[in-house]
PDB file of N, CA, C, O and CB in Angstrom:
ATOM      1  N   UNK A   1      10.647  -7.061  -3.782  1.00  0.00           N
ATOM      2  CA  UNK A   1       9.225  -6.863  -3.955  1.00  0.00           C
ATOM      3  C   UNK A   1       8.983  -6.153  -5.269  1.00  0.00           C
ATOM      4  O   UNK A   1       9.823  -5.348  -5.671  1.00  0.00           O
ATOM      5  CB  UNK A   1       8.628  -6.068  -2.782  1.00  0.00           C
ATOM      6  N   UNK A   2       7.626  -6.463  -6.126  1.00  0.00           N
ATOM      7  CA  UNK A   2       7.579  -6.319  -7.170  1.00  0.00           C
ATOM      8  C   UNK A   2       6.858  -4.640  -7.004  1.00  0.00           C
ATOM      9  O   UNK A   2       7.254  -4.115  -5.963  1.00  0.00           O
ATOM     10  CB  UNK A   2       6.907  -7.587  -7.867  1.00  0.00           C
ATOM     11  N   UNK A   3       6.253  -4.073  -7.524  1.00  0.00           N
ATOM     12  CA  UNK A   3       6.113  -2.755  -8.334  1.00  0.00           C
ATOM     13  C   UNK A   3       4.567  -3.056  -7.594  1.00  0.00           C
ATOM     14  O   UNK A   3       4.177  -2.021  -7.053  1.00  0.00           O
ATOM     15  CB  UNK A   3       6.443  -2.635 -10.407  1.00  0.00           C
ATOM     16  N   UNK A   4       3.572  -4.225  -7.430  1.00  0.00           N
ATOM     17  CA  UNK A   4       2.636  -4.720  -7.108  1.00  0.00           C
ATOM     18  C   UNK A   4       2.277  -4.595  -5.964  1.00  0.00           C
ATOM     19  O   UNK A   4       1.180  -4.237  -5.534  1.00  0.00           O
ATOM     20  CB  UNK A   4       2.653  -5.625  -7.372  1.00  0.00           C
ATOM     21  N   UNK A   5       3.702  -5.051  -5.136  1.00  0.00           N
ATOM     22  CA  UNK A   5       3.681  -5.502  -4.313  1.00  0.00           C
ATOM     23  C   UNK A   5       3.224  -4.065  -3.032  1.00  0.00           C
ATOM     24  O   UNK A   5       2.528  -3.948  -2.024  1.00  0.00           O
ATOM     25  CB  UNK A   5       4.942  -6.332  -4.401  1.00  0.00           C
ATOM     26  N   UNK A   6       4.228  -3.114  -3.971  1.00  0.00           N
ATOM     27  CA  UNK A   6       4.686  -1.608  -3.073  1.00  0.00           C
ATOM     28  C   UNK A   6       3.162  -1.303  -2.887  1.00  0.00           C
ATOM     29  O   UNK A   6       2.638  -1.237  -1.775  1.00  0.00           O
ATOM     30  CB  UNK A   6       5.766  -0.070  -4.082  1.00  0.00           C
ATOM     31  N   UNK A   7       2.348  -1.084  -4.328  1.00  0.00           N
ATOM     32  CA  UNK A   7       0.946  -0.853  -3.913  1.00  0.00           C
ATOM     33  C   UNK A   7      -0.120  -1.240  -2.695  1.00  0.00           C
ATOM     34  O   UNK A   7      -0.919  -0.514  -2.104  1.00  0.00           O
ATOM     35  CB  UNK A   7       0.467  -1.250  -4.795  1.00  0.00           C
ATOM     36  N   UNK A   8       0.153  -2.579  -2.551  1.00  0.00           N
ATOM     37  CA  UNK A   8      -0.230  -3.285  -1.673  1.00  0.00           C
ATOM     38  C   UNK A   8      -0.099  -3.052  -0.668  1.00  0.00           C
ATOM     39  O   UNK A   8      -1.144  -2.782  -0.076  1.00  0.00           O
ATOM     40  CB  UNK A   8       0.014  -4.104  -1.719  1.00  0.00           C
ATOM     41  N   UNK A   9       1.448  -2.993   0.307  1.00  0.00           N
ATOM     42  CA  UNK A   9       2.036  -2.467   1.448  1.00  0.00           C
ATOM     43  C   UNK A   9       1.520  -0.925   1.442  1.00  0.00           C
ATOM     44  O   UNK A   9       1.610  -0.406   2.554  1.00  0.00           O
ATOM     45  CB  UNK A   9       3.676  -2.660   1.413  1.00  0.00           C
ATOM     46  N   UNK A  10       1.292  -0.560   0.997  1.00  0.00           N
ATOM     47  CA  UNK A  10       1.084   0.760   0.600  1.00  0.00           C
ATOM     48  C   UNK A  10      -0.173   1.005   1.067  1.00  0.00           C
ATOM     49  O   UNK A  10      -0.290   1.741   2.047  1.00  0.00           O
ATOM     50  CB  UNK A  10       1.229   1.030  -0.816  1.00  0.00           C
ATOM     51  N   UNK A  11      -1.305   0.444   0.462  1.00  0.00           N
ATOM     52  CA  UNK A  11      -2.861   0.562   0.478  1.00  0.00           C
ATOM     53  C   UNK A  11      -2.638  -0.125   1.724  1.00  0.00           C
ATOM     54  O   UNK A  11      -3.091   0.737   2.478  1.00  0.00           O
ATOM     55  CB  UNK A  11      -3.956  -0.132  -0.794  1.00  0.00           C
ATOM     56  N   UNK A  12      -2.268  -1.052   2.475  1.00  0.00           N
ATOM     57  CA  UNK A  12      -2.437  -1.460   3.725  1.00  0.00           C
ATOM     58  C   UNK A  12      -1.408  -0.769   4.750  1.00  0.00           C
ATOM     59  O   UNK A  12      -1.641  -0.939   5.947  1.00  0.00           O
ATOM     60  CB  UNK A  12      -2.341  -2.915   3.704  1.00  0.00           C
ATOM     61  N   UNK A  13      -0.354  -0.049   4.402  1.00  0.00           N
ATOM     62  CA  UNK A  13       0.136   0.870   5.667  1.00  0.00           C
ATOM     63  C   UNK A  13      -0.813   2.186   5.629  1.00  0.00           C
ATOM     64  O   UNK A  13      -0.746   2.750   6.721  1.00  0.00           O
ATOM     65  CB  UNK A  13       1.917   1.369   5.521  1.00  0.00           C
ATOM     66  N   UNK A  14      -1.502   2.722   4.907  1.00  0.00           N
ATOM     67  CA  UNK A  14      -2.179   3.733   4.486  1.00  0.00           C
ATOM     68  C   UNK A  14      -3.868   3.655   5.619  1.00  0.00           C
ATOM     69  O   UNK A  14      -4.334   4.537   6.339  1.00  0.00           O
ATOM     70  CB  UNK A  14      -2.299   3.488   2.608  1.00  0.00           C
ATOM     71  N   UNK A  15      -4.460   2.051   5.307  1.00  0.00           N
ATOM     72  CA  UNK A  15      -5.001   1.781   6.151  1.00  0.00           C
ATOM     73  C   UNK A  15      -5.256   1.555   7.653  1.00  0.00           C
ATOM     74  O   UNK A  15      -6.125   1.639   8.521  1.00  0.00           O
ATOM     75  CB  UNK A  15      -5.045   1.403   5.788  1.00  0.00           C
ATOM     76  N   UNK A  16      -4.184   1.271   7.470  1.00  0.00           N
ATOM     77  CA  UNK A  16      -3.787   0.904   9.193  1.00  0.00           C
ATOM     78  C   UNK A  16      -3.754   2.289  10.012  1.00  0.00           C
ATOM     79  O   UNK A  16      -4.394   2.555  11.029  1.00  0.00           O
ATOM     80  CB  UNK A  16      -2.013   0.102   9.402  1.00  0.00           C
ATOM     81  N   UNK A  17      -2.909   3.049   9.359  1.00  0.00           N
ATOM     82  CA  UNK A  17      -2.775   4.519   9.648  1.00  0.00           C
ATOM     83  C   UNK A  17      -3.624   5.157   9.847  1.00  0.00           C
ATOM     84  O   UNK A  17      -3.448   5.924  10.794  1.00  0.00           O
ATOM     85  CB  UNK A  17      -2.304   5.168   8.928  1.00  0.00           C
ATOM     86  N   UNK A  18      -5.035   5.248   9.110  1.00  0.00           N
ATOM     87  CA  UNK A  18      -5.999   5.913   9.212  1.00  0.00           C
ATOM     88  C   UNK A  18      -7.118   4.717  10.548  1.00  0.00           C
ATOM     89  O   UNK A  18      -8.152   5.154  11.052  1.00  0.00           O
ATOM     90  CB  UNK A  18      -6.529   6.253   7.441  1.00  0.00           C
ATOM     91  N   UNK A  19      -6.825   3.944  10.713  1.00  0.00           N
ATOM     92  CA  UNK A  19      -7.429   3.718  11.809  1.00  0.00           C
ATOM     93  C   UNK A  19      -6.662   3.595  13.247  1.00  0.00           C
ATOM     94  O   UNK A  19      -7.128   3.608  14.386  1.00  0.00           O
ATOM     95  CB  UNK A  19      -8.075   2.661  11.510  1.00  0.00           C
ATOM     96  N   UNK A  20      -5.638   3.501  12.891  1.00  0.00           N
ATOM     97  CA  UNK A  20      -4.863   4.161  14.032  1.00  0.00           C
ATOM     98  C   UNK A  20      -4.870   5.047  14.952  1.00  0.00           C
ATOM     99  O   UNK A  20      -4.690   5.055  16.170  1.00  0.00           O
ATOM    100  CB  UNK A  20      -4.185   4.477  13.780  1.00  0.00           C
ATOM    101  N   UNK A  21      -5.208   6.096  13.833  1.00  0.00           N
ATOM    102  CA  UNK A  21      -5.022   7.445  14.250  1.00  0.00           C
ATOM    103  C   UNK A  21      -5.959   8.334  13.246  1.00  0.00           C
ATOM    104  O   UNK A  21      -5.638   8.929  12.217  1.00  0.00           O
ATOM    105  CB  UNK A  21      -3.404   7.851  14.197  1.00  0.00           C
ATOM    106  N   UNK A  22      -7.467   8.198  14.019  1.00  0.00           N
ATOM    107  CA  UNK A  22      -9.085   8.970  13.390  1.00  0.00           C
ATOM    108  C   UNK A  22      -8.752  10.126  13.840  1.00  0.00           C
ATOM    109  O   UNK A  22      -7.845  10.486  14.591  1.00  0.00           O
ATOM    110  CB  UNK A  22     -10.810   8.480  14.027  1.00  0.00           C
ATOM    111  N   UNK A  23     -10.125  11.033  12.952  1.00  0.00           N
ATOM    112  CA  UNK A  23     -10.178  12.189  13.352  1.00  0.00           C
ATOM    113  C   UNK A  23     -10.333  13.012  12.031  1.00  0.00           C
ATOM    114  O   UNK A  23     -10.780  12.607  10.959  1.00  0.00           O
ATOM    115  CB  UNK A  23      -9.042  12.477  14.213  1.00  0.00           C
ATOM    116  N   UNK A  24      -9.906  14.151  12.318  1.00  0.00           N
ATOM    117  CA  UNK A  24     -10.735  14.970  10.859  1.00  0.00           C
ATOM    118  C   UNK A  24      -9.395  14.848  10.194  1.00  0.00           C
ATOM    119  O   UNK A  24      -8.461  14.750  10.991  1.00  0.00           O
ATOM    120  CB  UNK A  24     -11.510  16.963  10.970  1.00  0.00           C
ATOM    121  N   UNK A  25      -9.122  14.832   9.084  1.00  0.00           N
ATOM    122  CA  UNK A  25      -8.002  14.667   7.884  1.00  0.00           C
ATOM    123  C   UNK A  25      -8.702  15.093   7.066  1.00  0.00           C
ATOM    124  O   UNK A  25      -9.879  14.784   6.881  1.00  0.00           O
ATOM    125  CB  UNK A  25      -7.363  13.321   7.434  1.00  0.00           C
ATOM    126  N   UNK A  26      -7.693  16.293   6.140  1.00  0.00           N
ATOM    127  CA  UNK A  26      -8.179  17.095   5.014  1.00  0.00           C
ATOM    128  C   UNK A  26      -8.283  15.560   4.045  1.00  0.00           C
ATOM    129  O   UNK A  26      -9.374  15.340   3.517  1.00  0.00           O
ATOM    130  CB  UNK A  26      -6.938  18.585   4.415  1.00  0.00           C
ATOM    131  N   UNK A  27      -7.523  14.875   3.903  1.00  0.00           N
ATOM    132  CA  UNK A  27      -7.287  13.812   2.751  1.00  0.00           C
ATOM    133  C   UNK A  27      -8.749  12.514   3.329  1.00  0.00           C
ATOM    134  O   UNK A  27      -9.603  12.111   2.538  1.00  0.00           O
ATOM    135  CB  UNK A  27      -5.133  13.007   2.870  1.00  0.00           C
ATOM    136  N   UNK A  28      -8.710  12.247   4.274  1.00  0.00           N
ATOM    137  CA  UNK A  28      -9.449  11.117   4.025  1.00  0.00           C
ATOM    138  C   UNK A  28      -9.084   9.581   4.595  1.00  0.00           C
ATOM    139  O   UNK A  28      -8.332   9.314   5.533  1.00  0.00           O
ATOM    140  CB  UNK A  28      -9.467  11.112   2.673  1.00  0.00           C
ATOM    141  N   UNK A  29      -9.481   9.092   4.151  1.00  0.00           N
ATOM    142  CA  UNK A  29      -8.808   7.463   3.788  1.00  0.00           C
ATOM    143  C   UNK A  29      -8.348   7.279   2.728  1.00  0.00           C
ATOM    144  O   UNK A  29      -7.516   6.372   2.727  1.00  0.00           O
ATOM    145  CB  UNK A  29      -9.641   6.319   3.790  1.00  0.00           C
ATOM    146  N   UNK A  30      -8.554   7.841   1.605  1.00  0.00           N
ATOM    147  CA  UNK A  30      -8.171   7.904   0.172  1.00  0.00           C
ATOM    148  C   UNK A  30      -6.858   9.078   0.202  1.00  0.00           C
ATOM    149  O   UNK A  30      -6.029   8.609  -0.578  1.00  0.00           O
ATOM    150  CB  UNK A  30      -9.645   8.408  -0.871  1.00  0.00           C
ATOM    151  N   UNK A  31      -6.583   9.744   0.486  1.00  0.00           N
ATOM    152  CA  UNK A  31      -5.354  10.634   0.815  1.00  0.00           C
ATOM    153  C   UNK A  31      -4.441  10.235   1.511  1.00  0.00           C
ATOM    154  O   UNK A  31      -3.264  10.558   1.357  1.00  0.00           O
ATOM    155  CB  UNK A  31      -5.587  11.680   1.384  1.00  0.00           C
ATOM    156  N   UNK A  32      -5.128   9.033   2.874  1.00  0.00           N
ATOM    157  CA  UNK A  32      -4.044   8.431   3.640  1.00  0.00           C
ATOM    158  C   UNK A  32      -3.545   7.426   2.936  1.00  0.00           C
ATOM    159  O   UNK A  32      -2.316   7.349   2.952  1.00  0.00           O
ATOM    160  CB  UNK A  32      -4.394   7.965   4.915  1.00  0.00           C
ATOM    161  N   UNK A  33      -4.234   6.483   2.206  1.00  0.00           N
ATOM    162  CA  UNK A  33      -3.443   5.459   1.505  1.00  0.00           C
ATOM    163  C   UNK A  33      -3.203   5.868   0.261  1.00  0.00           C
ATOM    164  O   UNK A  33      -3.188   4.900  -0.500  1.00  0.00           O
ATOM    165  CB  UNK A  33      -4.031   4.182   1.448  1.00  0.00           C
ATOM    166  N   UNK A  34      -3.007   6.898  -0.284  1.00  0.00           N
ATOM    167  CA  UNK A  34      -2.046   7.530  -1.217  1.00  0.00           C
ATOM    168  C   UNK A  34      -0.788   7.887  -1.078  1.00  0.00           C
ATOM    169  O   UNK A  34       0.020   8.136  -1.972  1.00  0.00           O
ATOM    170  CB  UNK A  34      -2.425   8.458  -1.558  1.00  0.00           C
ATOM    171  N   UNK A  35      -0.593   7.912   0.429  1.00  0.00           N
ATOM    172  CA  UNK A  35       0.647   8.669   1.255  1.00  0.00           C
ATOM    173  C   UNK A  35       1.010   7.723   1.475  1.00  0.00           C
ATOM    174  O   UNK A  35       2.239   7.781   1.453  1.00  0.00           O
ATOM    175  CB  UNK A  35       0.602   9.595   2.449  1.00  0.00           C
ATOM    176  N   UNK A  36       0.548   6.406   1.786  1.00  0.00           N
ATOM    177  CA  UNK A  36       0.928   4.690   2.123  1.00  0.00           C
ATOM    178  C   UNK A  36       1.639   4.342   0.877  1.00  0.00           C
ATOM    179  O   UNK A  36       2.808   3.973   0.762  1.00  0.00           O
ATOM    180  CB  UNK A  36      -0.555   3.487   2.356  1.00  0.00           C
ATOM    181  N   UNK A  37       0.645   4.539  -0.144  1.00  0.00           N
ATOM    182  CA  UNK A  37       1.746   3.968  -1.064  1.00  0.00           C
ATOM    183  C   UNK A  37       2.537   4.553  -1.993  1.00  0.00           C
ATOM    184  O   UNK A  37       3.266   3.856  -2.698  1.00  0.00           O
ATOM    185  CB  UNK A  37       1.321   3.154  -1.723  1.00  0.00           C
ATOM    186  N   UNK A  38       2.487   6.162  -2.138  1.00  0.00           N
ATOM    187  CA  UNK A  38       4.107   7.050  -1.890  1.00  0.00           C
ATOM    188  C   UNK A  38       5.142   6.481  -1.247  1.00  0.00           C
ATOM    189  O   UNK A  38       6.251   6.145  -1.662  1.00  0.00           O
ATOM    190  CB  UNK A  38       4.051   8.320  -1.025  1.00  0.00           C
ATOM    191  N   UNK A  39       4.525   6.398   0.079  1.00  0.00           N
ATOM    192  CA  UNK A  39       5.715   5.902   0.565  1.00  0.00           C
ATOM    193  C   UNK A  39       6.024   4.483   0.578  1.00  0.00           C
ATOM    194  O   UNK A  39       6.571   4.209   1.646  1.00  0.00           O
ATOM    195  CB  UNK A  39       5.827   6.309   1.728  1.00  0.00           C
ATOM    196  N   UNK A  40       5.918   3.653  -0.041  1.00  0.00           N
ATOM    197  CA  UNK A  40       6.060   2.521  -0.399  1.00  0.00           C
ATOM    198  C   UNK A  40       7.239   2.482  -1.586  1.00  0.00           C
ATOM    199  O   UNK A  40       8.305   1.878  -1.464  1.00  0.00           O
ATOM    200  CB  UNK A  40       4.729   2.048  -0.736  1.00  0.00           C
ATOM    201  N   UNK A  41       6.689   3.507  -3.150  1.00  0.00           N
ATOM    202  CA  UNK A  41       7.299   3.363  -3.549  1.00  0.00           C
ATOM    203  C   UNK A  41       8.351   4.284  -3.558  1.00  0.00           C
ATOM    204  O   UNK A  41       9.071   4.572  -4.514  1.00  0.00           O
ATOM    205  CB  UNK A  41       6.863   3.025  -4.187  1.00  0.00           C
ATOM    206  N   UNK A  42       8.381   4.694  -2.492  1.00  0.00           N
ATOM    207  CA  UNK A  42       9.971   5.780  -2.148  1.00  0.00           C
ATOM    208  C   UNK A  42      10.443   4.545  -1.633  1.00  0.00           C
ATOM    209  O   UNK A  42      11.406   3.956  -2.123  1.00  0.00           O
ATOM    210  CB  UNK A  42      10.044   7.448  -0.789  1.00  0.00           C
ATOM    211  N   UNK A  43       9.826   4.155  -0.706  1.00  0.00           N
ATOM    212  CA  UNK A  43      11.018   3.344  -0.041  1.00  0.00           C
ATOM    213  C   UNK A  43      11.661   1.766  -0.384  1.00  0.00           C
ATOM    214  O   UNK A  43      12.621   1.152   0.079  1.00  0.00           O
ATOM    215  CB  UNK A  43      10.574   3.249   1.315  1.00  0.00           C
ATOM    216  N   UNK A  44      10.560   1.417  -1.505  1.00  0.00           N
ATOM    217  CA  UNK A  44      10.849   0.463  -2.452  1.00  0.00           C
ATOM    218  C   UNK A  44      12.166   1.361  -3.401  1.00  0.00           C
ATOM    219  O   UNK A  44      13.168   0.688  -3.160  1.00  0.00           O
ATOM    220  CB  UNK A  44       9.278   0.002  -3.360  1.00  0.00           C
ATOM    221  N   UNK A  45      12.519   2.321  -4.166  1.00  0.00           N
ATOM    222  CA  UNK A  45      13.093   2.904  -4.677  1.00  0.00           C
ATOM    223  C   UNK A  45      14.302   2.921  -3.797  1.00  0.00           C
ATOM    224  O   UNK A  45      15.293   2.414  -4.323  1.00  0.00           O
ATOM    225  CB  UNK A  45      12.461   3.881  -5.037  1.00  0.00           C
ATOM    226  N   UNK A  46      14.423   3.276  -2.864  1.00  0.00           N
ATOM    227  CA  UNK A  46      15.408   3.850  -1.888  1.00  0.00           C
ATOM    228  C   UNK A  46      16.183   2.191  -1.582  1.00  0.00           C
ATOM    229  O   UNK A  46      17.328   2.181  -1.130  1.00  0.00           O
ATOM    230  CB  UNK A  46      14.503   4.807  -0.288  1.00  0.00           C
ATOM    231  N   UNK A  47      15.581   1.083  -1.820  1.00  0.00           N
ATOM    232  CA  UNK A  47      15.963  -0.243  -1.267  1.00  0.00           C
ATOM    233  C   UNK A  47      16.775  -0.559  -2.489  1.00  0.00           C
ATOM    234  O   UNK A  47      17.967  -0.866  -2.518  1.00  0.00           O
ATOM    235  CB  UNK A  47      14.695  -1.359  -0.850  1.00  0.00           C
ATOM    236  N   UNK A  48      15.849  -0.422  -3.601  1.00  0.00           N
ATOM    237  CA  UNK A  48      16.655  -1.169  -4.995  1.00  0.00           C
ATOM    238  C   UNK A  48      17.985  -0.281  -5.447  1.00  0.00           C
ATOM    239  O   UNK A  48      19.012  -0.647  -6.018  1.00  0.00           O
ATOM    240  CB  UNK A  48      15.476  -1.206  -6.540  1.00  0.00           C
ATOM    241  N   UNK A  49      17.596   0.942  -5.002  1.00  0.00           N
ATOM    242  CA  UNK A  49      18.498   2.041  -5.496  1.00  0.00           C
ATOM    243  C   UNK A  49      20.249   1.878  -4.300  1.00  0.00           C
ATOM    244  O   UNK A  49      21.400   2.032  -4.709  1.00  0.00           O
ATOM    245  CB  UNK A  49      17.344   3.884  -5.216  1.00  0.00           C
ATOM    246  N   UNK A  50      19.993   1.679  -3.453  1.00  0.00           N
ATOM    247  CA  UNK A  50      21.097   1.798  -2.430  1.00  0.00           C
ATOM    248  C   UNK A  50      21.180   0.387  -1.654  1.00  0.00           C
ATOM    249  O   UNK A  50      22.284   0.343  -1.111  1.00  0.00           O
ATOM    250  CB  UNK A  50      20.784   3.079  -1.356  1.00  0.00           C
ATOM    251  N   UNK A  51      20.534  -0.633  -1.425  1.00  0.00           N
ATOM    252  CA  UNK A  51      21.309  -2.018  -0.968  1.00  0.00           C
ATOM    253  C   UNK A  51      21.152  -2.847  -1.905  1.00  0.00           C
ATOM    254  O   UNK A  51      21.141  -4.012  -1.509  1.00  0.00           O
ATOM    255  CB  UNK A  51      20.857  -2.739   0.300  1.00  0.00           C
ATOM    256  N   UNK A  52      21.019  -2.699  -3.056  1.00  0.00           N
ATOM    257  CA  UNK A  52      21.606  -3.571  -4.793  1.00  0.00           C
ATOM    258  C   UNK A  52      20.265  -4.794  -4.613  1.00  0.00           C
ATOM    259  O   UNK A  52      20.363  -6.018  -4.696  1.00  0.00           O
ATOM    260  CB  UNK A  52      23.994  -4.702  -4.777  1.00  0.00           C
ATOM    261  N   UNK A  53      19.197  -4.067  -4.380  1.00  0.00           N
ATOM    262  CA  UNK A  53      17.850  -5.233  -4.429  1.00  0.00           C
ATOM    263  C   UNK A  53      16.846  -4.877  -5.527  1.00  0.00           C
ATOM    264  O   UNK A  53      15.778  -4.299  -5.322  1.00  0.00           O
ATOM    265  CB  UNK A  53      16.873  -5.256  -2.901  1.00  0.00           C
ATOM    266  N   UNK A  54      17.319  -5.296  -6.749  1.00  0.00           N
ATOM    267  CA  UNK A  54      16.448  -4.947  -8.230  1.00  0.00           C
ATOM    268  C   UNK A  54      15.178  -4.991  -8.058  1.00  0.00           C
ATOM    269  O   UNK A  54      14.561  -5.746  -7.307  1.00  0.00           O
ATOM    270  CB  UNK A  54      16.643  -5.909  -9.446  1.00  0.00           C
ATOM    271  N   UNK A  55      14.650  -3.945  -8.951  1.00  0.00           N
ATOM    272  CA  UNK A  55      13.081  -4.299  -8.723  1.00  0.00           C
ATOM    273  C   UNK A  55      12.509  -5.510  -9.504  1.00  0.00           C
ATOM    274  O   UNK A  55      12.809  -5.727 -10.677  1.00  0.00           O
ATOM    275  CB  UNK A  55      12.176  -3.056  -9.161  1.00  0.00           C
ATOM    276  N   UNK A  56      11.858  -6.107  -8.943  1.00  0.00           N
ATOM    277  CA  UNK A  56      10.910  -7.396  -9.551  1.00  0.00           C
ATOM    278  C   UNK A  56       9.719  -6.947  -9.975  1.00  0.00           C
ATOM    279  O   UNK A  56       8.723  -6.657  -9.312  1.00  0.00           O
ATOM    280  CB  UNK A  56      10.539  -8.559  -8.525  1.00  0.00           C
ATOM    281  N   UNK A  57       9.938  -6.904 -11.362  1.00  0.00           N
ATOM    282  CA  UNK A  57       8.368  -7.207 -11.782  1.00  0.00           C
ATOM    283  C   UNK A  57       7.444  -8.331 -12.388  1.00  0.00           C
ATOM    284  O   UNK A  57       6.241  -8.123 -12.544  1.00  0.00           O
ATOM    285  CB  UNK A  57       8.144  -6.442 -12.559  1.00  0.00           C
TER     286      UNK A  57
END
């Protein structure tokens, strides 16, 4: 997955999350899918970095 892509998964695990699971959040929806796609590109990083899957851009 490209650099694009992480954003994407990202802004949509971020989403999902926040309707998942409402309620008061210091961050928001905009704080939750910031944390979506942190962790996207950690775990995009963590993929290319340790099972030999280059990043595509």
């Amino acid at each position: 997955m490209g650099i694009v892509s992480w954003i994407i998964l990202g802004l949509l695990a971020g989403g999902i999350a926040k309707v998942l699971l409402p309620g008061r959040d210091p961050g928001g929806l905009i704080g939750t899918t910031l944390i979506g796609v942190a962790g996207a590109f950690i775990g995009g990083w963590l993929s290319a970095k340790f099972l030999d899957k280059p990043i595509q851009t």
